[in-house]
PDB file of N, H, CA, C and O in Angstrom:
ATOM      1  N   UNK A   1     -35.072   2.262   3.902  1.00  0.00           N
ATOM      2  CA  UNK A   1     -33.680   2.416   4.226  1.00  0.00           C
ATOM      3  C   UNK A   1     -32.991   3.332   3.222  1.00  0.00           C
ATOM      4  O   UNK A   1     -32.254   4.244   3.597  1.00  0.00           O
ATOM      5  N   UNK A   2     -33.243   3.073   1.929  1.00  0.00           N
ATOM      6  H   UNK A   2     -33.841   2.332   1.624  1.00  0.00           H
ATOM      7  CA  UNK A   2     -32.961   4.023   0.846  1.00  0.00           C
ATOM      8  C   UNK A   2     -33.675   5.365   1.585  1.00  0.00           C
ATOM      9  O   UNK A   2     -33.590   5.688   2.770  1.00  0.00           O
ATOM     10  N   UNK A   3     -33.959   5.627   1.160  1.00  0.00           N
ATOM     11  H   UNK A   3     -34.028   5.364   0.198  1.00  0.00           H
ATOM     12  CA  UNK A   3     -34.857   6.949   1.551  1.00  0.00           C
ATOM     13  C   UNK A   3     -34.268   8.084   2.971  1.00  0.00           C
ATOM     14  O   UNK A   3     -34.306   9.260   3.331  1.00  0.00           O
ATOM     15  N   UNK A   4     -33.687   6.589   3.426  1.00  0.00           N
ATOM     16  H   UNK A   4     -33.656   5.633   3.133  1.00  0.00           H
ATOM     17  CA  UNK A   4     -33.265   6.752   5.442  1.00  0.00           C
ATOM     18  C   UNK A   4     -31.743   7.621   5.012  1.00  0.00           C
ATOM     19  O   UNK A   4     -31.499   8.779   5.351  1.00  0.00           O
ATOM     20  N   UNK A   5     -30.778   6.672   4.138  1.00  0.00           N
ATOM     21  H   UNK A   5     -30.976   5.731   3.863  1.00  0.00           H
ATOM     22  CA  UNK A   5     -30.065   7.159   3.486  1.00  0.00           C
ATOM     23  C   UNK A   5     -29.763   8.412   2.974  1.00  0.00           C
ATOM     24  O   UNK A   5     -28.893   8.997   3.619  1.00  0.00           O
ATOM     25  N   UNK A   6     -30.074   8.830   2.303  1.00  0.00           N
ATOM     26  H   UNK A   6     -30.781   8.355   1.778  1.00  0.00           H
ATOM     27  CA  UNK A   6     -30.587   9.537   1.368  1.00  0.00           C
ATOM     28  C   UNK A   6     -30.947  11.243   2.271  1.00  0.00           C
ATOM     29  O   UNK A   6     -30.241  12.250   2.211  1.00  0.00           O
ATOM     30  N   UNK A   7     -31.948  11.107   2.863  1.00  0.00           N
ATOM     31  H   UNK A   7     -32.522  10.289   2.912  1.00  0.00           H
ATOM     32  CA  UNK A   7     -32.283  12.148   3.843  1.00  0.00           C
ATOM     33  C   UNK A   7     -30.984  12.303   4.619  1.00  0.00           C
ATOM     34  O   UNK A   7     -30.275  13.308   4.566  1.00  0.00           O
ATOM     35  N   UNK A   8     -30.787  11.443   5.193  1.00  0.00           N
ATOM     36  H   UNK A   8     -31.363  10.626   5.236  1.00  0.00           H
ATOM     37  CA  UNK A   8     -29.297  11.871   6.280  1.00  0.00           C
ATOM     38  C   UNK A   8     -28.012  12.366   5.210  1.00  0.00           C
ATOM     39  O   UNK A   8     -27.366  13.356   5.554  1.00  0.00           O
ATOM     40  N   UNK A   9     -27.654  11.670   3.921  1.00  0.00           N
ATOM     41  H   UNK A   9     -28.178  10.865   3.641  1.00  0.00           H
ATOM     42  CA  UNK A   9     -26.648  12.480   3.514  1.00  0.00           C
ATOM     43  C   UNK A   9     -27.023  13.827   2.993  1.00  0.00           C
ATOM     44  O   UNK A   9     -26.161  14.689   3.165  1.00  0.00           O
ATOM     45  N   UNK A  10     -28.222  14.230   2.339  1.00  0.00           N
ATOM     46  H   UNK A  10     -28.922  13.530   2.200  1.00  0.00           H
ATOM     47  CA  UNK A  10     -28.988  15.477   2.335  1.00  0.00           C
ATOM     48  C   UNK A  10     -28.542  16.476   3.384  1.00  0.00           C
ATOM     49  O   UNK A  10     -28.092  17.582   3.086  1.00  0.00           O
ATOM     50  N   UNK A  11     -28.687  16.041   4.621  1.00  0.00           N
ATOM     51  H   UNK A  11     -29.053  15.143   4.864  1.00  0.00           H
ATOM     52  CA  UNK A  11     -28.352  16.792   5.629  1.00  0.00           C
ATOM     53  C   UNK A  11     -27.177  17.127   6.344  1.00  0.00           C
ATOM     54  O   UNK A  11     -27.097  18.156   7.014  1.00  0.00           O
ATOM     55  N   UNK A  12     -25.968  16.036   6.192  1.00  0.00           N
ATOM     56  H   UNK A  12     -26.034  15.200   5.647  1.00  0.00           H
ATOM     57  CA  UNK A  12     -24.938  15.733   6.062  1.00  0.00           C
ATOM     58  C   UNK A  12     -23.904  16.497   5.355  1.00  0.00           C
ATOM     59  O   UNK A  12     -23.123  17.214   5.981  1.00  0.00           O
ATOM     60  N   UNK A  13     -23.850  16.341   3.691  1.00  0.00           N
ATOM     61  H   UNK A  13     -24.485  15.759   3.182  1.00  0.00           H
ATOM     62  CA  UNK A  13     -23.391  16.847   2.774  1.00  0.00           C
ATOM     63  C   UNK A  13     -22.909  18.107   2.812  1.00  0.00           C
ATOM     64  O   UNK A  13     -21.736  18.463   2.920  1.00  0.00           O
ATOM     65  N   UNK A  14     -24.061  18.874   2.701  1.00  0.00           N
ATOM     66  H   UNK A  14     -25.014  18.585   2.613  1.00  0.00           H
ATOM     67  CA  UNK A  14     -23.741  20.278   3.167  1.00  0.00           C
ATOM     68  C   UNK A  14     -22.939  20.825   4.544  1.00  0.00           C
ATOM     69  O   UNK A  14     -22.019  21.622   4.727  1.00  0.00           O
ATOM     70  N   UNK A  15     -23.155  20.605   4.770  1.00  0.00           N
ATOM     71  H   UNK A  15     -23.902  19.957   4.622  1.00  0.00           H
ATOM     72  CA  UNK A  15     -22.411  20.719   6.662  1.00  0.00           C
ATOM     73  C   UNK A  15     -20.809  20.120   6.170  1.00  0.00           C
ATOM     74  O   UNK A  15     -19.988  21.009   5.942  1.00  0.00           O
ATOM     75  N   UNK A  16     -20.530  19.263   6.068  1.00  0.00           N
ATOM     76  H   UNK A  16     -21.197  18.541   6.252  1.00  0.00           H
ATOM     77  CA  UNK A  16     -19.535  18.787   5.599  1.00  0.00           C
ATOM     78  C   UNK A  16     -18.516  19.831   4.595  1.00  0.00           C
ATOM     79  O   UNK A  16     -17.371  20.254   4.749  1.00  0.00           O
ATOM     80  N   UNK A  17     -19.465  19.991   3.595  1.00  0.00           N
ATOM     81  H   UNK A  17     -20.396  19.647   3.470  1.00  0.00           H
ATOM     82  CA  UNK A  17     -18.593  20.879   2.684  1.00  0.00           C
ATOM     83  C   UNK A  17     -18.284  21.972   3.221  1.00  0.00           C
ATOM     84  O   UNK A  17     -17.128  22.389   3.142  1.00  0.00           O
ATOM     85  N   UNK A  18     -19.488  22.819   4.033  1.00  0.00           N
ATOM     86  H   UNK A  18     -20.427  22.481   4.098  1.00  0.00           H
ATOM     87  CA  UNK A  18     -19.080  23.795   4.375  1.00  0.00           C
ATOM     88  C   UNK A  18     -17.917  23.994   5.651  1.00  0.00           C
ATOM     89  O   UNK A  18     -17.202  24.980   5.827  1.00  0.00           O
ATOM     90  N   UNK A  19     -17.963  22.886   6.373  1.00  0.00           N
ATOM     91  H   UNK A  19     -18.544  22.085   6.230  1.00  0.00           H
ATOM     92  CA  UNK A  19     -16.760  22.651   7.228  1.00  0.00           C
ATOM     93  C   UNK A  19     -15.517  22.847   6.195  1.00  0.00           C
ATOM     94  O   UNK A  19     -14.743  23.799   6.301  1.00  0.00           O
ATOM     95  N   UNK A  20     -15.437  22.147   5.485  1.00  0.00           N
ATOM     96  H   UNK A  20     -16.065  21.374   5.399  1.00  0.00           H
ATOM     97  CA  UNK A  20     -14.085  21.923   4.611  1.00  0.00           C
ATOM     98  C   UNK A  20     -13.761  23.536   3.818  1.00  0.00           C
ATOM     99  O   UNK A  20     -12.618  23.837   3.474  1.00  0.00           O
ATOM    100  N   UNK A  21     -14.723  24.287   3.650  1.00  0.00           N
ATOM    101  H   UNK A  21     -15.651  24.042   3.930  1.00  0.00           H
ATOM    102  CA  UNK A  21     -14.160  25.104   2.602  1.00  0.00           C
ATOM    103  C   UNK A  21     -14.426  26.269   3.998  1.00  0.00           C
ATOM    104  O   UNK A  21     -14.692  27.411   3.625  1.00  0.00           O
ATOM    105  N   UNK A  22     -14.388  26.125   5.001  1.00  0.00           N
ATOM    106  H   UNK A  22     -14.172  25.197   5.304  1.00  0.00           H
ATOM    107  CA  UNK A  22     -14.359  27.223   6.338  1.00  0.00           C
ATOM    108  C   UNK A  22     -12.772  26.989   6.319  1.00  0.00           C
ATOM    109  O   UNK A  22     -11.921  27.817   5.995  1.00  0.00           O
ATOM    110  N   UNK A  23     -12.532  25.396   6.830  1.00  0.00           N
ATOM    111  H   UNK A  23     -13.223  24.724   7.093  1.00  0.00           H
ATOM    112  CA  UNK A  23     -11.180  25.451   6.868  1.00  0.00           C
ATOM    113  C   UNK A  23     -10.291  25.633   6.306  1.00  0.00           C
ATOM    114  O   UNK A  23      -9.182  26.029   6.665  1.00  0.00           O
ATOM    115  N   UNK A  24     -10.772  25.300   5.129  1.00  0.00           N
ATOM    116  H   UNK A  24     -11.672  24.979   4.837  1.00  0.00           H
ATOM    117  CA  UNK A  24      -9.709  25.706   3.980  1.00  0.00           C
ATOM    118  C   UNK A  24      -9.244  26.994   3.492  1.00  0.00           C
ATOM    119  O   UNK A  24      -8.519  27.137   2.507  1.00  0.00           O
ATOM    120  N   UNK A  25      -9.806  28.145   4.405  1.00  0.00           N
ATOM    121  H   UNK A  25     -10.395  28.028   5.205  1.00  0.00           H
ATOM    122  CA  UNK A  25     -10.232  29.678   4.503  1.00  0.00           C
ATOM    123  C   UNK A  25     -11.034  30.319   3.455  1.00  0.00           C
ATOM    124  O   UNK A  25     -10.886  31.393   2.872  1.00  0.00           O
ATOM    125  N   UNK A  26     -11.856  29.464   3.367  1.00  0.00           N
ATOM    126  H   UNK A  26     -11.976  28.591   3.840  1.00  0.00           H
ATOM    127  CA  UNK A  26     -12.859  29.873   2.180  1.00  0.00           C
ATOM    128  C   UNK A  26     -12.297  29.607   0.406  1.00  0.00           C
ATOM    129  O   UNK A  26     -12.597  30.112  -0.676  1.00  0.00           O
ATOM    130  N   UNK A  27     -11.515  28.727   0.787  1.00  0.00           N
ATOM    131  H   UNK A  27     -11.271  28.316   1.666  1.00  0.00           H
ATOM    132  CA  UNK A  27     -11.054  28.253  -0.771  1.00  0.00           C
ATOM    133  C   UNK A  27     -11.755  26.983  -0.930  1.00  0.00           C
ATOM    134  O   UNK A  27     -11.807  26.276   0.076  1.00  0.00           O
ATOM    135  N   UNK A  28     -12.457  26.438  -2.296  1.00  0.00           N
ATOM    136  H   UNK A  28     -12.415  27.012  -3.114  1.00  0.00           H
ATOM    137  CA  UNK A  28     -13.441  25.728  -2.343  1.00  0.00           C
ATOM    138  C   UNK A  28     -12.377  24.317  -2.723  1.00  0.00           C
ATOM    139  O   UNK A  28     -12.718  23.141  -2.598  1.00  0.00           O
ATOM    140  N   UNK A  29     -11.162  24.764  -3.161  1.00  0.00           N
ATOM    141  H   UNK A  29     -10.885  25.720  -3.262  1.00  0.00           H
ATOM    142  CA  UNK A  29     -10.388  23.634  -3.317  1.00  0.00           C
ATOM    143  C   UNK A  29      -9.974  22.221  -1.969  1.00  0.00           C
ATOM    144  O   UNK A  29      -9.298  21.194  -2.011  1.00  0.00           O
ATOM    145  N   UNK A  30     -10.438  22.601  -1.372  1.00  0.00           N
ATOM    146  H   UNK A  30     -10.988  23.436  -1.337  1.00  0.00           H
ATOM    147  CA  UNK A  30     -11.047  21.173  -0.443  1.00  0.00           C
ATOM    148  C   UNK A  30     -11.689  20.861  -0.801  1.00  0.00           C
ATOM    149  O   UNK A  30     -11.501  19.699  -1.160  1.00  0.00           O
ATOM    150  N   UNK A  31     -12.811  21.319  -1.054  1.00  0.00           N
ATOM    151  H   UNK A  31     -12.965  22.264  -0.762  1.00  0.00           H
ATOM    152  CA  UNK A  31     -14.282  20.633  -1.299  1.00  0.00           C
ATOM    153  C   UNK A  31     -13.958  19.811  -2.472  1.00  0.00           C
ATOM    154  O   UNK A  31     -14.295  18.637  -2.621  1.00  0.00           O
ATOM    155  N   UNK A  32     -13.172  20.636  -3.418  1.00  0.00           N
ATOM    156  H   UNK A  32     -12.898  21.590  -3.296  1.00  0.00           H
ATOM    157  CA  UNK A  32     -13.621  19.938  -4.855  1.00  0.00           C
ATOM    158  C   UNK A  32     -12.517  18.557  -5.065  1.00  0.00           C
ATOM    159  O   UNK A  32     -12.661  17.796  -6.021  1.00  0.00           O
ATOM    160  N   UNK A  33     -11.403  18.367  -4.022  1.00  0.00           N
ATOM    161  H   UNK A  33     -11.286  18.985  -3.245  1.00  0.00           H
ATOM    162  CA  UNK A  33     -10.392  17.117  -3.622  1.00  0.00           C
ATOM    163  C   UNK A  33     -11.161  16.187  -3.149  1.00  0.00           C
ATOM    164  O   UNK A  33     -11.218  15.068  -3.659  1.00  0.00           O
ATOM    165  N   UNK A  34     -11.952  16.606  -1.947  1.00  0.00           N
ATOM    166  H   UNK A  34     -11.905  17.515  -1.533  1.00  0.00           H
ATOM    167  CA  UNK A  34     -13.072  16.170  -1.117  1.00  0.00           C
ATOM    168  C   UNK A  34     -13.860  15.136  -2.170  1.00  0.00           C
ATOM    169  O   UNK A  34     -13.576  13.938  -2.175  1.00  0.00           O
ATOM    170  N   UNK A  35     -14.945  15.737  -3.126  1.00  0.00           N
ATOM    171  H   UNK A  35     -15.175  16.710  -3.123  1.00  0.00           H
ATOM    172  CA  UNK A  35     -15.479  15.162  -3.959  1.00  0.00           C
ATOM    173  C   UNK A  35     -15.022  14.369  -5.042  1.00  0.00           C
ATOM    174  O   UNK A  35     -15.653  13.404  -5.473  1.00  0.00           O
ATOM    175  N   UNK A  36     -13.387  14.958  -5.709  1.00  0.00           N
ATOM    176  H   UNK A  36     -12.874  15.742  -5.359  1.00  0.00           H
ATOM    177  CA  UNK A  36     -12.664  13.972  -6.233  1.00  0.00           C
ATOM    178  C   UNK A  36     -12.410  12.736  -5.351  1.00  0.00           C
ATOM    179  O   UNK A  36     -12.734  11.660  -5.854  1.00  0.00           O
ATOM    180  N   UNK A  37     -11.872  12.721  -4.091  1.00  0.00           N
ATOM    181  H   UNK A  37     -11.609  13.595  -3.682  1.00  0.00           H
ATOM    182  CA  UNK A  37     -11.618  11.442  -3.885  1.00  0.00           C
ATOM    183  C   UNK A  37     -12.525  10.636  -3.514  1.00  0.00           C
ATOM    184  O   UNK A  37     -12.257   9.493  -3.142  1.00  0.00           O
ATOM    185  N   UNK A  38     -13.877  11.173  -3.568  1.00  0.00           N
ATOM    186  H   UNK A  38     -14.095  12.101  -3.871  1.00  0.00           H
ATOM    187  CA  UNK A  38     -15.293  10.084  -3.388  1.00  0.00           C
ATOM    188  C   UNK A  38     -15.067   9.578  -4.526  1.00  0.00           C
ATOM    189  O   UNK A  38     -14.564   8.456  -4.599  1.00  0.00           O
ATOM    190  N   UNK A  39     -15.447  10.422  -5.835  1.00  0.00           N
ATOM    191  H   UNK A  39     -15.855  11.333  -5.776  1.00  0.00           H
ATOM    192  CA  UNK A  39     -15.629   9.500  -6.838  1.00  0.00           C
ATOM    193  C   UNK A  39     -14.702   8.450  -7.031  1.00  0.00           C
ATOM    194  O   UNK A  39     -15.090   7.394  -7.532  1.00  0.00           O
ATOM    195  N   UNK A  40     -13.103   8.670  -6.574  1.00  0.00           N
ATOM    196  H   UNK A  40     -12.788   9.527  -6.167  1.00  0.00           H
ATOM    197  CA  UNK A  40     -12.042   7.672  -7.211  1.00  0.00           C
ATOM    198  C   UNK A  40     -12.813   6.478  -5.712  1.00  0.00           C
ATOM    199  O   UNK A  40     -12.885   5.306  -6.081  1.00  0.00           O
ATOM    200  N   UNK A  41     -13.119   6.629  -4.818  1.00  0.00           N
ATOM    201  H   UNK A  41     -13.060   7.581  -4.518  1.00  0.00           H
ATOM    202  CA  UNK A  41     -13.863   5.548  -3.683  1.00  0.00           C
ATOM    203  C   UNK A  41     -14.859   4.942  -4.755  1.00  0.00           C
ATOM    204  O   UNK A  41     -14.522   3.991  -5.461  1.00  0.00           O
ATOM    205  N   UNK A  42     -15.465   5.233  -4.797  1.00  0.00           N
ATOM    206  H   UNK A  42     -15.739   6.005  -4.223  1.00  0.00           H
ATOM    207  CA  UNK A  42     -16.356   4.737  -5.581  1.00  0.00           C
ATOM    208  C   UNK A  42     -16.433   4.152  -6.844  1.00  0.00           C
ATOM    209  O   UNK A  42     -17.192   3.272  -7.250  1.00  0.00           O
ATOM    210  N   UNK A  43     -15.421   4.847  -7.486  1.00  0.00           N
ATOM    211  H   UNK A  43     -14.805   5.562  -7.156  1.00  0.00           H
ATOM    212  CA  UNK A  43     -15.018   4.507  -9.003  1.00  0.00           C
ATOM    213  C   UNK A  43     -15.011   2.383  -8.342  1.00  0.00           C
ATOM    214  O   UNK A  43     -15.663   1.368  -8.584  1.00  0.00           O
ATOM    215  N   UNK A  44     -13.712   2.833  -7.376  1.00  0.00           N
ATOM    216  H   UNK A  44     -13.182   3.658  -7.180  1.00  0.00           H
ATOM    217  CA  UNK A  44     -13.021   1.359  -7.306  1.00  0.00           C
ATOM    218  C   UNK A  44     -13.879   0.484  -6.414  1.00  0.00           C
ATOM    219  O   UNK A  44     -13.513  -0.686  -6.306  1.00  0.00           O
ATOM    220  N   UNK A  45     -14.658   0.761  -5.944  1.00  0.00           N
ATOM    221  H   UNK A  45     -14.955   1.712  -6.032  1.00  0.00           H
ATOM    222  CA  UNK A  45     -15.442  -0.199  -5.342  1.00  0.00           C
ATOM    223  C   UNK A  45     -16.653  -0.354  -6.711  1.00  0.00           C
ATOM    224  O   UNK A  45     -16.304  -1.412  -7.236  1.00  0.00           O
ATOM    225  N   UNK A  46     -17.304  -0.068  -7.139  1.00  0.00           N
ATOM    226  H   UNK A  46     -17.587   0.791  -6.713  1.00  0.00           H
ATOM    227  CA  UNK A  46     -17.565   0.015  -8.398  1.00  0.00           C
ATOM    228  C   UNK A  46     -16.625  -1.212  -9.595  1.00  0.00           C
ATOM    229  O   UNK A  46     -17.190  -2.022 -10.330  1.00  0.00           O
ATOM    230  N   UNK A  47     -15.751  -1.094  -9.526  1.00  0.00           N
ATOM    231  H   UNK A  47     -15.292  -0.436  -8.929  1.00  0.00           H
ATOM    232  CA  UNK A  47     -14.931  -1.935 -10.416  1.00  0.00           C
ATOM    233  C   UNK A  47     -14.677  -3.205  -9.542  1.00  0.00           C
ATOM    234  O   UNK A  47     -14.214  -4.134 -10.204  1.00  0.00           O
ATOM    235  N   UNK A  48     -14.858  -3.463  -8.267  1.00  0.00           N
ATOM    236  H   UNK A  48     -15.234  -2.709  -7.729  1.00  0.00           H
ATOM    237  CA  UNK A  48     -14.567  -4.624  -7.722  1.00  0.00           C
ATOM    238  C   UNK A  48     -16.136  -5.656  -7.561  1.00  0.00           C
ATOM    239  O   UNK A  48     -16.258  -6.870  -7.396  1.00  0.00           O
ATOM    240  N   UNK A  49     -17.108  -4.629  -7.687  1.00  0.00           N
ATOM    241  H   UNK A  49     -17.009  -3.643  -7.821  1.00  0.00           H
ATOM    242  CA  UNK A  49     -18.337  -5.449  -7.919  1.00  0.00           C
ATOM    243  C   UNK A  49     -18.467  -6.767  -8.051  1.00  0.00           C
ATOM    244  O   UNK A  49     -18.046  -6.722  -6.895  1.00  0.00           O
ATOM    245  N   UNK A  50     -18.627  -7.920  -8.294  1.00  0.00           N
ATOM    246  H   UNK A  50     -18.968  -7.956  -9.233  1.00  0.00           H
ATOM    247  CA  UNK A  50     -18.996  -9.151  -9.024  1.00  0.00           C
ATOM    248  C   UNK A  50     -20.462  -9.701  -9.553  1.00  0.00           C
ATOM    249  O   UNK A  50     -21.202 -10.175  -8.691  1.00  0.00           O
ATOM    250  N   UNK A  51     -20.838  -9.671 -10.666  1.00  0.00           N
ATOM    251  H   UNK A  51     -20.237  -9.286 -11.366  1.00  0.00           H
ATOM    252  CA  UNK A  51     -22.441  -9.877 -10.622  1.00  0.00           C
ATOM    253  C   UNK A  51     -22.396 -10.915 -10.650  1.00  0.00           C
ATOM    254  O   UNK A  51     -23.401 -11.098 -11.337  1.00  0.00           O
ATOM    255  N   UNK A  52     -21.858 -12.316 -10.367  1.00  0.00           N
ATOM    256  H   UNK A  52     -21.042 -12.168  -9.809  1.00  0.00           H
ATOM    257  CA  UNK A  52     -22.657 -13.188  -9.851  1.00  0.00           C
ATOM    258  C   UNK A  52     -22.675 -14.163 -11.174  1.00  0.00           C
ATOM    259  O   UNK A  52     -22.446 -15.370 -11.103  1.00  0.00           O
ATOM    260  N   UNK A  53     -22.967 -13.499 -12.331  1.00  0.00           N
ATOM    261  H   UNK A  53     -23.153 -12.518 -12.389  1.00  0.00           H
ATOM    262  CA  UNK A  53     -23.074 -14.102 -13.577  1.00  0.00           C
ATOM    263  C   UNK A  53     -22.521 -15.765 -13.962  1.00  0.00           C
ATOM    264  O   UNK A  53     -23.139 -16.781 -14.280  1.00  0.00           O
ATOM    265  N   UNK A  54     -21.087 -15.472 -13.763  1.00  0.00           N
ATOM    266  H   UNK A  54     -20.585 -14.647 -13.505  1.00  0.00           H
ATOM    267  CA  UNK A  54     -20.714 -16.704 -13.683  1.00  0.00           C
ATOM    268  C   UNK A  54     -20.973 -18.208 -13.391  1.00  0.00           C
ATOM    269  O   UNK A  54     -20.907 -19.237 -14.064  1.00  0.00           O
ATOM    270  N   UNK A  55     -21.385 -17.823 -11.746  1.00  0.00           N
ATOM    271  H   UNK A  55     -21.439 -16.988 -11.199  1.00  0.00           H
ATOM    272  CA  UNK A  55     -21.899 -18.318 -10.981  1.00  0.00           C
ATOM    273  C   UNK A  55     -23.026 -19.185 -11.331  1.00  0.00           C
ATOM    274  O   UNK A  55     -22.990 -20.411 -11.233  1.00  0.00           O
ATOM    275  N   UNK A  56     -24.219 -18.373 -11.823  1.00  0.00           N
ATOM    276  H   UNK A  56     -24.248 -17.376 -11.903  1.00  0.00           H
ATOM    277  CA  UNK A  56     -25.346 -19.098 -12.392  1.00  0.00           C
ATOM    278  C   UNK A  56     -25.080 -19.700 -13.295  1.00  0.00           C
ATOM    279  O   UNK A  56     -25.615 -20.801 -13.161  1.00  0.00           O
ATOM    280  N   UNK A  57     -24.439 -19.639 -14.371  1.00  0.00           N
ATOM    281  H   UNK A  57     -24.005 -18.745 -14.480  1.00  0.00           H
ATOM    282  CA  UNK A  57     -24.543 -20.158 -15.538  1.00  0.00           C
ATOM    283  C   UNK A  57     -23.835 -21.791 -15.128  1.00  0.00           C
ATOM    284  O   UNK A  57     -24.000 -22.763 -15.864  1.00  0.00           O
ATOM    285  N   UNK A  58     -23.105 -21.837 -13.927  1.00  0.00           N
ATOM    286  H   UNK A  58     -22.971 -21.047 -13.328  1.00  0.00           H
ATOM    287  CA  UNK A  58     -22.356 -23.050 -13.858  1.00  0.00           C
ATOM    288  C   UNK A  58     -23.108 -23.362 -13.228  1.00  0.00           C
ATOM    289  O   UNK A  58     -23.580 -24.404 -13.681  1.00  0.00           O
ATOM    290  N   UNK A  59     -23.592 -23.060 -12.320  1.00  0.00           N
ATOM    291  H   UNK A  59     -23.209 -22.213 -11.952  1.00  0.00           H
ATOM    292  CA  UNK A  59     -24.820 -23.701 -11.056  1.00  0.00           C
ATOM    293  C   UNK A  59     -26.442 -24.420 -12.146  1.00  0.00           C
ATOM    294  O   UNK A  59     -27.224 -25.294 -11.773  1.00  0.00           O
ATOM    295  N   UNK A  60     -26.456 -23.812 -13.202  1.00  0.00           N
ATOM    296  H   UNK A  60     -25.821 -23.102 -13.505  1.00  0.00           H
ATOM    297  CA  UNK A  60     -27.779 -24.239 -13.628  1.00  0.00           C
ATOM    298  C   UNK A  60     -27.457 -24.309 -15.577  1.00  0.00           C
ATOM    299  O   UNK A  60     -27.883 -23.753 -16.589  1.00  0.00           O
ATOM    300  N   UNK A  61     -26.465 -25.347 -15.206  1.00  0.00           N
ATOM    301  H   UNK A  61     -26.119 -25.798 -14.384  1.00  0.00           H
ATOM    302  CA  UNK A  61     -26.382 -25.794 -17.270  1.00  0.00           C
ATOM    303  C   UNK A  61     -27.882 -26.027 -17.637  1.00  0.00           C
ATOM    304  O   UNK A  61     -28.241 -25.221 -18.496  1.00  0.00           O
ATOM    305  N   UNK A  62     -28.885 -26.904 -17.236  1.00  0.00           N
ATOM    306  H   UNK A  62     -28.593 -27.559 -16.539  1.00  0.00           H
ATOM    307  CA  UNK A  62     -29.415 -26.932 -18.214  1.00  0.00           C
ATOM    308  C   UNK A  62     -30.514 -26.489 -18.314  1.00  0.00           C
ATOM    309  O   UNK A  62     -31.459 -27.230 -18.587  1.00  0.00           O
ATOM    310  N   UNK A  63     -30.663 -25.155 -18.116  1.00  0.00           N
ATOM    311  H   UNK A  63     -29.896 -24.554 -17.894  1.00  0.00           H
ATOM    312  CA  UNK A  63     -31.622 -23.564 -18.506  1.00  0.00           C
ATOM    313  C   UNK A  63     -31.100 -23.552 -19.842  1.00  0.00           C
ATOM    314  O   UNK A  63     -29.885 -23.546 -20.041  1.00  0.00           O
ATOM    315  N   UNK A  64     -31.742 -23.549 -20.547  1.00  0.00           N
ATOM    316  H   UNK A  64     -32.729 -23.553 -20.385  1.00  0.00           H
ATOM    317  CA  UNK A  64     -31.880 -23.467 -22.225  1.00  0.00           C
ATOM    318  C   UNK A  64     -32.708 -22.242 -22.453  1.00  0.00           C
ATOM    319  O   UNK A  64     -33.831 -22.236 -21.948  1.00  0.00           O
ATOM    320  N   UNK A  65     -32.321 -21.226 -23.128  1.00  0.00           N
ATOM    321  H   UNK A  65     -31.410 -21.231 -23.539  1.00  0.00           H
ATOM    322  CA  UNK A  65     -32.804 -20.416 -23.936  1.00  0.00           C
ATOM    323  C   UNK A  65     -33.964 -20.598 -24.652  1.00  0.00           C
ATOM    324  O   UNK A  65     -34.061 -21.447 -25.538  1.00  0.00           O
ATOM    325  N   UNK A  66     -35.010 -19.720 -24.267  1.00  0.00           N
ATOM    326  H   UNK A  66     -34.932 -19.031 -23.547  1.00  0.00           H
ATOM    327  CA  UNK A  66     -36.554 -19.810 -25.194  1.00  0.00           C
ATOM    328  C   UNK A  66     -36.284 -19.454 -26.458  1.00  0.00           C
ATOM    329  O   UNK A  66     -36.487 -20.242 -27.381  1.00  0.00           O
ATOM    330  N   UNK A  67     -35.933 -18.571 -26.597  1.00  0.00           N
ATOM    331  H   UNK A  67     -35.768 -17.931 -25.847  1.00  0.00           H
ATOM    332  CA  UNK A  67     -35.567 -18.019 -27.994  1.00  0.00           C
ATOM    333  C   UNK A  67     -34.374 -18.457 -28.592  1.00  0.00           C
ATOM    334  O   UNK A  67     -33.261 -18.464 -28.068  1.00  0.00           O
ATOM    335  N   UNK A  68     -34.743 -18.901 -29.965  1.00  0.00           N
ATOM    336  H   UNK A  68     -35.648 -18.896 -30.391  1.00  0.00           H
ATOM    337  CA  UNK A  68     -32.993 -18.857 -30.574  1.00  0.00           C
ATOM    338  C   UNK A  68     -32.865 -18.071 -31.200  1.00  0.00           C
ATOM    339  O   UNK A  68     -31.767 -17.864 -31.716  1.00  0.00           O
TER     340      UNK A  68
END
């Protein structure tokens, strides 16, 4: 599925940009808004993550550490 991914935005990507900077009449400043506002997508889904961490440590007190 990774891989499945991966290949399709490969193929994707490009086509895309080049749509955007056709329309934009050949100014690349779409593209590069374009790619800014992925990263800020991502930034924040990224920051909303949860690992879970918590979780275990209350679910299973008495896992004791091998090492001290």
């Amino acid at each position: 599925m990774v891989n499945l991914g991966m290949q399709v935005a490969g193929f994707i990507a490009p086509l895309t940009l080049g749509f955007v900077i056709n329309t934009f009449g050949g100014s690349f400043k779409g593209a590069v808004w374009l790619l800014v506002s992925f990263g800020v997508v991502c930034f924040i889904a990224f920051m909303t993550l949860n690992s879970g961490k918590e979780n275990y440590t209350t679910e299973n007190p008495q896992i004791v550490p091998a090492v001290k």
